[in-house]
N, C-alpha and C positions, 0 to 999 in steps of 0.2 A: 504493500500500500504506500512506500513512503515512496519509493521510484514513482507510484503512478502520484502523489502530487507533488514531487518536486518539475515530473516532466508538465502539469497542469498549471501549474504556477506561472510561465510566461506567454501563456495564450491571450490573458487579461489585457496585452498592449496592442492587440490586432485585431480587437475586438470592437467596435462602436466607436468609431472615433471624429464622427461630425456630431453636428448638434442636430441635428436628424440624426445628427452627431452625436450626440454624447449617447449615441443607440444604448450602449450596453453600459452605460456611466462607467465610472472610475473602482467600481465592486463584484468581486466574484466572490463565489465560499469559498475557495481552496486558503490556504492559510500559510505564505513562507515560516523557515523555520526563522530562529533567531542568525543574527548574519549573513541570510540569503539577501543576493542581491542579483535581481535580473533587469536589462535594459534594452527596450526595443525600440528599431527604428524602423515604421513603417511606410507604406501610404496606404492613401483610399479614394477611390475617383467615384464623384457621386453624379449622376447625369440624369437629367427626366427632358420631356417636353411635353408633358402636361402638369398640370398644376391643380391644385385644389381651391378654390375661390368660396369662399365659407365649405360647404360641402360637397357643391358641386365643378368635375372636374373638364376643367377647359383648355386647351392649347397655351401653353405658356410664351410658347414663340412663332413668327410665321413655318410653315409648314416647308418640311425636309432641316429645320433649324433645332437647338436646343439648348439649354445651358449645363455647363460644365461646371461639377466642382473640384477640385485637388485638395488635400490635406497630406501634408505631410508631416507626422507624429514624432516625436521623441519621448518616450515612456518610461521613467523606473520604478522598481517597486522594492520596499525593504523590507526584513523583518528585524523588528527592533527589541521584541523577545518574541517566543514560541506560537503569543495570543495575537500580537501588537502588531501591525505593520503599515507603515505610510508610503502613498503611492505619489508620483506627480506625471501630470501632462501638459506638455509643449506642443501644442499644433500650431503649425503654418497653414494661412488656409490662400486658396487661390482660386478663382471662381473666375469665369467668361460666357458670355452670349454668344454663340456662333454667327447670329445671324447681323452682329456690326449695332443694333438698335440700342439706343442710351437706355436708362435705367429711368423711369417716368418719374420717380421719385426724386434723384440722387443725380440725373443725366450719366453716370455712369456705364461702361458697357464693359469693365474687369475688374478686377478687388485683389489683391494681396497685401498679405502681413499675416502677424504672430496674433491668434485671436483668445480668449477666454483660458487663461491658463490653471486648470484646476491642481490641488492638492487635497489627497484624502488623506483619514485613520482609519483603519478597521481594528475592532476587536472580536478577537472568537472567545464571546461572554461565557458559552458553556458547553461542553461535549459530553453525550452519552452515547456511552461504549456497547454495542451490541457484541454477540457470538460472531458474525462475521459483517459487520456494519458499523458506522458511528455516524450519529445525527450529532449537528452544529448549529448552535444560535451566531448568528454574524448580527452585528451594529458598525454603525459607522457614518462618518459626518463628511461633506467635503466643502471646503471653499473655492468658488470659481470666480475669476478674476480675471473683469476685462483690460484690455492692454492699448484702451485708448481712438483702438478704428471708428470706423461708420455705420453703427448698425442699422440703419433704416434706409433698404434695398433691397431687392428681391434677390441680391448674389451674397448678402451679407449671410453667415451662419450662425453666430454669435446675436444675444440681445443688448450689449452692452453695456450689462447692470449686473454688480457685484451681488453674485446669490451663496447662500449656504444649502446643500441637500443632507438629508438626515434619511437615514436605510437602516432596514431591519429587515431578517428573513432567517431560513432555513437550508443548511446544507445537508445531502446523505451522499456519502459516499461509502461503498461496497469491496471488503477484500477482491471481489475478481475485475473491478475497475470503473463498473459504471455509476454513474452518480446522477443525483438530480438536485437542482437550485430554487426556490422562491426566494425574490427581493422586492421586497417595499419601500417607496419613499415618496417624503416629499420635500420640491422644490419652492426655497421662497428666493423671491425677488427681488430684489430694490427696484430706485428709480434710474431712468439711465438718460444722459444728454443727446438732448432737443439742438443740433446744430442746423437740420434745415428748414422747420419748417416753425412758425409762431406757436407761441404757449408756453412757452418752458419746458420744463422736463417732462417725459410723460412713464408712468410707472409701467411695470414688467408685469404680467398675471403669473402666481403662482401655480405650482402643478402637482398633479398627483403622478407619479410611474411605478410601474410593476415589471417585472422582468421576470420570465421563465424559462431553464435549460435543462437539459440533458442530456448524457452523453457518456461515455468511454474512453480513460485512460491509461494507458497502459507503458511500461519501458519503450515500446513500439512505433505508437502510434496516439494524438488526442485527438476526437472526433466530437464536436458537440452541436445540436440543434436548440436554435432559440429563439422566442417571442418575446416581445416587449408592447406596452402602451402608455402611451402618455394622453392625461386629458388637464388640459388649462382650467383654471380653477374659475378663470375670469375674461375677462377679453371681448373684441368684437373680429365682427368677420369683415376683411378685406371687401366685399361687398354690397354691407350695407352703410345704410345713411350716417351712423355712428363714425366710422373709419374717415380718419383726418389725414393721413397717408403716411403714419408711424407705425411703420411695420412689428417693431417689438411692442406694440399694445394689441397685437392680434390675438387672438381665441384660437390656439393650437391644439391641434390632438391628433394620435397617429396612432397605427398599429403599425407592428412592424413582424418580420420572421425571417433567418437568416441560416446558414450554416458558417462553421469554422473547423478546418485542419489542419494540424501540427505535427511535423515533426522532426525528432532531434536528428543532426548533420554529422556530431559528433557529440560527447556528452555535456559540453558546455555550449553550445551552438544548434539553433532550430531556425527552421521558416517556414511560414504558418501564409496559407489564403482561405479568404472568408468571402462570404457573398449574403448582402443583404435587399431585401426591399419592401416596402410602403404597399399595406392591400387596403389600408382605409387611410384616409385622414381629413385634417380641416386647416386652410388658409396655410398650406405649403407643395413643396413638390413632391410627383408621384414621383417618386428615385428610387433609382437600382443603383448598390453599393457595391464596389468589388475591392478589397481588401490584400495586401502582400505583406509579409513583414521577417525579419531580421533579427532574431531575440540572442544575446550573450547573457550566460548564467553564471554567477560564481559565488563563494562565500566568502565573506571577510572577518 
C-alpha cells in the first residue's frame, strides 16, 4: 500500500488546473509522508467554441473559429509530518480568439500572465484501519491569490478576488490498490477591481464544489476517473438585464468528468495525461481539457 500512494501522491499536479480550472482544486486524499517532496511541471490546453450564456449554449465565436486557452502549471507538494502537508500552484495562463475579434468587454483579442496563485494545508484529521482497507477524514483550507491581471473578459480564467476555500471529505483506499474520494467545499470571495467599466468594485459570488474519484494505484500504473461541480452561491447570468458586463459577478456553475494517467519513468520520475470536459454549465465555456505533465519525486 505504501508504493501505491507514494506513486499517487504526484498525480494531484496534472490534475485541474484552470479555473474551469481549478477543476480538481488544490486537494486529493492520498497523504505525502513526512519529507516527501514532489514537483510538477505541466500544461493544459482548454479550447471550446460554444459557450454557455446563462444556460443556454450559443457559438462563442464566428463559425470554423474558437478560443484557446494554455496554462502552464508549476506545482509542489510537501509533507511537513505524516498528517500535515502544504501544496502550492503557479499557473501561467495564456488565452486567444482564433478568429482576430476584440474582446467586447476589455477590446482585447489575447491575455497572458501568472494568474490566481493558490497555496493549501491539508490535514489527515483521522484514519481507521480496516482488515484490508483504511478510511480517511481529509480537511483542508486554501488561499488563492490574484497577481494583479484583468479579470473581466471572456479569455480571462481567474476572478481577481483574493478567496479562501475550506474542504472536507473522505478517503478509502484498499490493500490491492483501488481507492475512492469525496471532497466538499466551499469557496468565499472577496471583492475584486473594477478597472473598466463604472461603479467600483464589484464583489465575486461564492460557491459550493464537490468532487468525486476513483481509481487504481499501483507500483505500475495510477488510473483515476473523476467528477466535479461547482454551483455559485450568487450571481447573474451574462444574459440578463442585471449583467453590467463584469464578468467575475456572473452566476457560474458546471459539471464536469474527466480521466487521469500516471506513470513512473523511473522511481523518482512520472508523466501523467489527463483529459477533461464541461457536460452542463452556466455563463462559461463548453471546454475540453487535455492535460500532460512532468512530476520529480524525492525526500528530504
Amino acid at each position: 500500500m505504501i508504493k501505491n500512494l507514494r506513486l499517487a501522491l504526484s498525480v494531484l499536479g496534472m490534475i485541474g488546473l484552470s479555473t474551469m480550472a481549478n477543476a480538481q482544486g488544490m486537494l486529493d486524499g492520498f497523504t505525502p509522508k513526512k519529507g516527501s517532496l514532489s514537483v510538477t511541471a505541466s500544461y493544459s490546453r482548454s479550447q471550446f467554441d460554444e459557450f454557455y450564456l446563462g444556460k443556454e449554449k450559443v457559438d462563442a465565436v464566428p463559425v470554423h473559429e474558437e478560443i484557446n486557452q494554455n496554462i502552464f502549471s508549476l506545482y509542489a507538494k510537501y509533507g511537513i509530518t505524516d498528517r500535515l502537508s502544504v501544496a502550492v500552484n503557479l499557473p501561467f495562463i495564456s488565452a486567444d480568439n482564433t478568429s482576430g475579434l476584440g474582446d467586447p468587454i476589455n477590446g482585447e483579442n489575447s491575455i497572458s500572465g501568472l494568474q490566481d496563485i493558490s497555496i493549501a494545508l491539508k490535514l489527515n484529521a483521522h484514519k481507521f484501519n480496516f482488515e484490508k482497507a483504511n478510511l480517511n477524514i481529509i480537511t483542508g483550507v486554501t488561499a488563492v491569490i490574484p497577481t494583479g491581471y484583468e479579470p473581466n473578459g471572456i479569455l480571462s480564467l481567474g476572478s481577481g478576488a483574493f478567496g479562501i476555500d475550506v474542504t472536507a471529505g473522505l478517503h478509502l483506499n484498499t490493500d490491492v490498490g483501488f481507492f475512492s474520494t469525496i471532497l466538499a467545499g466551499y469557496n468565499f470571495r472577496g471583492d475584486a477591481d473594477n478597472d473598466l467599466t463604472p461603479g467600483g468594485d464589484f464583489g465575486v459570488p461564492n460557491a459550493f464544489v464537490t468532487t468525486g474519484k476513483i481509481g487504481y494505484s499501483s507500483s505500475f500504473i495510477y488510473v483515476e476517473a473523476w467528477a466535479d461541480y461547482l454551483n455559485s452561491e450568487e450571481g447573474v447570468d451574462i444574459a440578463s438585464p442585471a449583467f453590467r458586463g463584469n464578468f467575475p459577478e456572473t452566476n457560474v456553475d458546471y459539471s464536469r468528468v474527466g480521466v487521469t494517467v500516471y506513470k513512473n519513468i523511473i522511481p523518482s520520475l512520472g508523466v501523467s495525461v489527463g483529459y477533461g470536459r464541461v457536460i452542463d454549465g452556466r455563463n462559461l465555456g463548453d471546454s475540453q481539457i487535455y492535460t500532460a505533465g512532468l512530476t520529480y519525486n524525492l525526500s528530504i
